[in-house]
N, C-alpha and C positions, 0 to 999 in steps of 0.2 A: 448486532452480534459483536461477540468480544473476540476479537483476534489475538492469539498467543504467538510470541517471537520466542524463538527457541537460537544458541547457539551455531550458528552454520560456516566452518573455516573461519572466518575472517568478521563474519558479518550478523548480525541479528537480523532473521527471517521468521516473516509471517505471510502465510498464504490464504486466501480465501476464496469465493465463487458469490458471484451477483447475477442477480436476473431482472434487477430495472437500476435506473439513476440512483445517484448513490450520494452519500455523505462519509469523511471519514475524518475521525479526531485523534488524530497521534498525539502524547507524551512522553518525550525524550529526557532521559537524564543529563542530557546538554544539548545545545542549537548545534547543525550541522546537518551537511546533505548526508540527503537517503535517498534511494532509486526505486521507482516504480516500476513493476513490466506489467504487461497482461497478455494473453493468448486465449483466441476465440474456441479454441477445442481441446477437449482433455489430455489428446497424447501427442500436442505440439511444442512446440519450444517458445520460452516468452521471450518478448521483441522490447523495447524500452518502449516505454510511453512516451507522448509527445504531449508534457504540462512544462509548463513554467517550473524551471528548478528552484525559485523562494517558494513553492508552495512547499516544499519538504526540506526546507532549512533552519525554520527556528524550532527552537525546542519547544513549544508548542504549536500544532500545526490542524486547519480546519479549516475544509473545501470541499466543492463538491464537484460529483465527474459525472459525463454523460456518455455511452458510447451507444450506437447503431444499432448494434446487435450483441443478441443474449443469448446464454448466458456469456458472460466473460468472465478469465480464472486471472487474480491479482495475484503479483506476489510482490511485497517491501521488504528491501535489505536495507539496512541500516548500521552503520560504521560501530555506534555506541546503545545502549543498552535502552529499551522503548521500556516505559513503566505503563501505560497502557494505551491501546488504540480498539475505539471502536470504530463498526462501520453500520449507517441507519441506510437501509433502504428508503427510498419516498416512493 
């Protein structure tokens, strides 16, 4: 699926929802941290993920996540402007 980052205060945000293991491939218009969350229920608040912060530091970026339990709802901020990210379920 193609994830769309839209303008948000400060930050370029794209949100999405998974239901198994996952892949995902950012392209940033420059290297630099971006911040993951996720939350396991629709009307929860997202908590930061606990990955390694180079996996969302070069301007091109490509890894995969595992969590427990499904579905999980992602959301990516990023400081500078993402030209495209997918995400592949396995």
């Amino acid at each position: 699926m193609n994830v769309e980052f839209t303008k948000t205060g400060e930050v370029y945000r794209g949100e999405f929802t998974v239901t198994s293991d996952f892949n995902i491939h950012i392209e940033k218009e420059m290297a630099g941290d971006c911040y993951l969350y996720v939350k396991g229920v629709a009307d929860g608040e997202y908590a930061s993920a606990i990955i390694p912060v180079a996996y969302l530091r070069n301007q091109v970026c490509d890894f995969d996540l595992s969590a427990l339990v499904y579905p999980k709802h992602v959301r990516i901020d990023c400081p500078m402007p993402v030209k495209s990210c997918v995400v592949t379920l396995k």
